[in-house]
N, C-alpha and C positions, 0 to 999 in steps of 0.2 A: 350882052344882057345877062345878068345875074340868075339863073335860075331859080325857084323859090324854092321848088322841093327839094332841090342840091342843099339849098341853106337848111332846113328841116331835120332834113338827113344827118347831115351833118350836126345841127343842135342834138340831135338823138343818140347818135355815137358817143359823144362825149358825156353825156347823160347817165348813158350807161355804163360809161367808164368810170366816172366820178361816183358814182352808184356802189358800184362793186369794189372800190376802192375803198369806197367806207364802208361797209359791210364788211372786208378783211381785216384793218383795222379797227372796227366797230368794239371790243374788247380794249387796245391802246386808248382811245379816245375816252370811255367812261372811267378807265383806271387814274388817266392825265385829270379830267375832271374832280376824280377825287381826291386829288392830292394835296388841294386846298385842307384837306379835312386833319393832314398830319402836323400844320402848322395854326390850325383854326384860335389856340389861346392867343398867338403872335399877331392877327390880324381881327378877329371880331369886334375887336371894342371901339377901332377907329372905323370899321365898316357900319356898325351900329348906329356911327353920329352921323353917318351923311343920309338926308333926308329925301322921301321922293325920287321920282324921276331918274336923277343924276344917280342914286344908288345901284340902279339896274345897269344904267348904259355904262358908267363910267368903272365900274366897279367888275362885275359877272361876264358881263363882254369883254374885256381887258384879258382875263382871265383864260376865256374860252377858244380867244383866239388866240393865244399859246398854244395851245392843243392842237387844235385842227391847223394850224398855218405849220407847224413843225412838222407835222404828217405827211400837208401834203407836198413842202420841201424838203423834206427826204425823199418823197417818190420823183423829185422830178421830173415832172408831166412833159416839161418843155423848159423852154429860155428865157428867165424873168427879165421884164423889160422895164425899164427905171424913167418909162414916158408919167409925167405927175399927175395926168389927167389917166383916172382909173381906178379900179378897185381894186380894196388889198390886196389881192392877188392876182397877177397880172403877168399871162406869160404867153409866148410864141409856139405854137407847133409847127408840124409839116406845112399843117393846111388850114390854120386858123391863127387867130390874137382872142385869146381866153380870158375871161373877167371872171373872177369866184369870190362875192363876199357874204360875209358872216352875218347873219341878224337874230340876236338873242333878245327873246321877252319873257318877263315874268306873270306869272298865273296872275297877278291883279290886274292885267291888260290883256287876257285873252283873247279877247275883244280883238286887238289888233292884230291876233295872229291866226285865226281860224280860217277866212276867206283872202286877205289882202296881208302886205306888209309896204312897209316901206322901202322904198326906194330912191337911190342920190339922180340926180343928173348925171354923175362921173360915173356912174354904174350901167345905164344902158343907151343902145341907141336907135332906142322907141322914136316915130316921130305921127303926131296925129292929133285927132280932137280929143279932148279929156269934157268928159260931160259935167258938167256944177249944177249942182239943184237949186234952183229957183233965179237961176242966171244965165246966159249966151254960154255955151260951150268955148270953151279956150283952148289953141294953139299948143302944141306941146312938141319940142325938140329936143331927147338928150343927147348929152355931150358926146357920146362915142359918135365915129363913125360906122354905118353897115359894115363897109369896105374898108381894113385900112389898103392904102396906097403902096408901102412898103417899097418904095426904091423901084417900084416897077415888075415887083411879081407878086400884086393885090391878096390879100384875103380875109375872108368874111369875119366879120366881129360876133362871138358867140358871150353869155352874160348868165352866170349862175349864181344862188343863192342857195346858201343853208341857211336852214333856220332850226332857230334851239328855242324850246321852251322847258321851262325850269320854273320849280316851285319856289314863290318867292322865302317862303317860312325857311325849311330847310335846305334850300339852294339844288335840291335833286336833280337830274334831269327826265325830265317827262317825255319830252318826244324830240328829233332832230330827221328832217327834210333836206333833200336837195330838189330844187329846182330851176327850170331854166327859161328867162323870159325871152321872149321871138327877138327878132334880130327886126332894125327899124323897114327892113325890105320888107317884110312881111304883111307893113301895112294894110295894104289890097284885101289878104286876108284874114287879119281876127279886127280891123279897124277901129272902134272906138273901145272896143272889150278887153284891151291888156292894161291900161290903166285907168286909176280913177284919183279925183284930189283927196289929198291929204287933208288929216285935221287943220295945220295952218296954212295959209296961205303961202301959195310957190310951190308945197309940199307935192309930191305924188309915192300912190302907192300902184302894186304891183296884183293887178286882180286875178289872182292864179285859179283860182276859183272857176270865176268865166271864161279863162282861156285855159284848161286844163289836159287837153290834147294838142297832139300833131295831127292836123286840119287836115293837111296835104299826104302823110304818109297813111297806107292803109292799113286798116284796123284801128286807126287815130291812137296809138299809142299811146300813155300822161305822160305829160310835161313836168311831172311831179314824181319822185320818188321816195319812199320813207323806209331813213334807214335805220330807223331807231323808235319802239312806241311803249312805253310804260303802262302796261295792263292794270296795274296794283294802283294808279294813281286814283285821285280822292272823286268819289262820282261825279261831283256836281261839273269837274273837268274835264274829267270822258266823256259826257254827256255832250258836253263843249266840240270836243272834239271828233264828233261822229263820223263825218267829212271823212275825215284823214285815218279816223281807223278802218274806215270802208275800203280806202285804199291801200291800205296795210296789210290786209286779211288779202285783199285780192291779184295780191302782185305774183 
């Protein structure tokens, strides 16, 4: 039997590994960011025409995860493992199988990045009720395993996210988080509070908000770290983001 607060513990360690990792790097990271800015006549004009939506995802994410995925392969955490089910970054240590991906939003969708983000099925492995308003609660399994198997010396599946928010205007960056959602054993403990549906349907996000401690370790530690928060940003977005500078100020 899997212990929970082993698993916990474990989410915690690597937390604050990955934490203090970008905080050293924290300097490389916003330099890489700006580097768009030396080639900006070469590339604005066709950035310009793509409209909506796809502008953000396909275009600034692209982008950012040059940076941060270079970084954190050069450190070498562990042994990238080339399994197709999983998140960008995907690798083995002593005593885990690591997921770390990237979720970039732009200031006109705040909104989705304040309390919740999105999250893939191939990103964790959450399993439980997902509450729907004004409908029967639905089933929820993602794709990871808690445990992988691993040839017969098992180990727990851990699931992290950074998240970037950047000004859509001039493409800044405003704030950048790591956090790490529970591992699907966990169930028992945060139950229907780690996710909620997504705008479209299938969709889920990642309710960091309502699950924003370690339940099980004492002092409840955050499940959230911020390693990055832009003071000088434009009020109506600080404002926005009061949450996460509370947590900023008090780490």
């Amino acid at each position: 039997m899997v212990n929970q607060k082993e698993i916990e513990e474990l989410e915690y360690t690597y937390l604050k590994k990955f934490y203090h990792f970008l905080k050293y790097v924290e300097d490389d990271m916003l330099r890489g960011f700006d580097t768009k800015e030396k080639i900006k006549e070469d590339w604005i004009k066709s950035w310009e025409k793509i409209e909506g939506e796809a502008k953000g995802i396909s275009g600034f994410a692209v982008g950012a995860e040059r940076i941060v995925y270079a970084l954190f392969n050069g450190k070498a955490f562990g042994q990238p493992n080339s399994a197709p089910v999983g998140s960008d970054l995907f690798f083995e240590t002593e005593d885990a199988f690591i997921h770390v991906d990237l979720k970039t939003v732009q200031t006109r969708n705040i909104g989705d990045y304040t309390t919740s983000i999105f999250v893939g099925d191939n990103q964790n492995s959450y399993e439980g009720k997902i509450q729907v308003q004004g409908s029967n609660d639905r089933d929820y399994k993602g794709a990871l395993p808690p445990i992988y198997k691993n040839s017969g010396n098992p180990k727990v599946c851990l699931s992290y996210f950074i998240t970037i928010l950047y000004d859509e205007e001039d493409l800044s960056i405003l704030n950048i988080n790591i956090l790490c959602l529970p591992n699907g054993l966990l169930n028992s403990v945060y139950g229907s509070d780690v996710l909620k549906a997504g705008k479209n349907p299938g969709k889920i996000r990642f309710n960091f908000m309502k699950t924003d401690t370690f339940r099980l370790i004492d002092n409840q530690p955050k499940r959230i770290k911020v390693v990055y928060f832009n003071e000088n940003m434009k009020k109506h977005d600080f404002k926005k983001l009061k949450y996460i500078h509370e947590l900023y100020k008090s780490q």
